[in-house]
N, C-alpha and C positions, 0 to 999 in steps of 0.2 A: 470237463467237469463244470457243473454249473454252479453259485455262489452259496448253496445248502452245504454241496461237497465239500467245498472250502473249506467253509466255516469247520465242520467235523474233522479235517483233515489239521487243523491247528492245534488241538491237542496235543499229537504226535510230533512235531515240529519245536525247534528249540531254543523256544521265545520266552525273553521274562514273563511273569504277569503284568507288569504295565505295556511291552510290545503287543501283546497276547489282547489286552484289554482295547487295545488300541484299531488292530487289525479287524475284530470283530464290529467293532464303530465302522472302520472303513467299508467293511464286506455288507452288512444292514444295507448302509447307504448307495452304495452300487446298487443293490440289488432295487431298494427304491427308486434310484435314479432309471436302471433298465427297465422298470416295469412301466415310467413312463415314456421311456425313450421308443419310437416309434421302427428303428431299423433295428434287425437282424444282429447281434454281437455273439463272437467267439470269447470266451476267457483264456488267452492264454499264458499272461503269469499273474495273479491278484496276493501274492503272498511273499517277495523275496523282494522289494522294495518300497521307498517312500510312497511311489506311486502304482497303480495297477499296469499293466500292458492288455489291451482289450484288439480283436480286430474288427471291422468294422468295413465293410464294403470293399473285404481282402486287402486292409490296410493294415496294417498296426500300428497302434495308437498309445504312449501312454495318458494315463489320466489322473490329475491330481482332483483331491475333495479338500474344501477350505471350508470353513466357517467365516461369513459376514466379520461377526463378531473378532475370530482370530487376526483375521487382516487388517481391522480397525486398530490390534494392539501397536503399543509406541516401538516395542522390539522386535525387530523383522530379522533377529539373528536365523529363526527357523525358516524364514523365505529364504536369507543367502544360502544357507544347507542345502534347501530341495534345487534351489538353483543352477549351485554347483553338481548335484548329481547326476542330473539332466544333460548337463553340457559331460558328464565324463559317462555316460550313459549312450551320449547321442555319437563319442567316439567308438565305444565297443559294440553297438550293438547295431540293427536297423531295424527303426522306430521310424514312421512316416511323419508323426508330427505327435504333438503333447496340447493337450485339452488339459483345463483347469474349469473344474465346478464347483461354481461359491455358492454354497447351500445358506439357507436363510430359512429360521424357525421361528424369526420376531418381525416380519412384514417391516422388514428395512427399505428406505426408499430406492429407487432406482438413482436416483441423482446423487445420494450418499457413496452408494455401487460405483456408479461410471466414475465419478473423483475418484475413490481408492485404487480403480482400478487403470486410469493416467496415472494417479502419482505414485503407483510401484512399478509401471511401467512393464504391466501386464502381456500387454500387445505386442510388444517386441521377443517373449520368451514361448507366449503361446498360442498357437494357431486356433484354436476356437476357444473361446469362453462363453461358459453357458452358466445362468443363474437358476439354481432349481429351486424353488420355493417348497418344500416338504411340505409345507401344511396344506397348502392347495393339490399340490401334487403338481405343479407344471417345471417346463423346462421352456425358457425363451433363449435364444442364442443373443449375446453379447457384441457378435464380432460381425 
């Protein structure tokens, strides 16, 4: 299913309207994110977690989407959530590794970036981090 069917496919599915509202923010952004991403990607679960499950050079990947903006916040209670889901995620299931894409819609500096991204101590939960700039349309890798 590619990330149109998704989308269509969340109606049917038995999500508040704020998860509902939320998913479809998620689902956009992927879909922007692979239209610039250059390699080949499978969807194989974008709807039953925090994060997507994508494969990816017969890998399986999950992938979180953050906002600049959100991980700048003083309360990082929704970081230790996706945190912990991950590690009880990474016991049930096999998952190669977990990518985090901090999307940016307000041309935030890189050196603002790389701090936030030492002091949540990003690099130790995720194996690649990539900064997607939406308004340009690019993807630089992080890591």
């Amino acid at each position: 299913m590619n990330v149109g069917e998704q989308l269509k496919l969340l109606k049917y599915l038995p999500f508040t309207t704020e998860q509902r509202a939320k998913k479809v923010v998620d689902l956009n952004y992927l879909r922007l994110f692979l239209n610039c991403y250059n390699k080949s990607v499978t969807l194989i679960d974008v709807l039953n977690y925090s994060f997507q499950i994508i494969e990816v050079e017969q890998k399986q990947r999950g992938i979180v989407f953050v906002s600049v903006q959100k991980l700048m916040i003083e309360d990082d209670s929704w970081f230790l959530m996706l945190k912990n889901e991950i590690e009880l995620f990474n016991k049930r299931a096999f998952v190669d590794d977990f990518w985090i894409i901090i999307k940016d819609e307000k041309k935030t500096s890189f050196l603002r970036i790389e701090k936030l991204i030492s002091n949540m101590g990003l690099k130790e939960i995720f194996t690649a981090i990539y900064f997607f700039d939406v308004i340009d349309k690019q993807i630089k890798s992080l890591t």
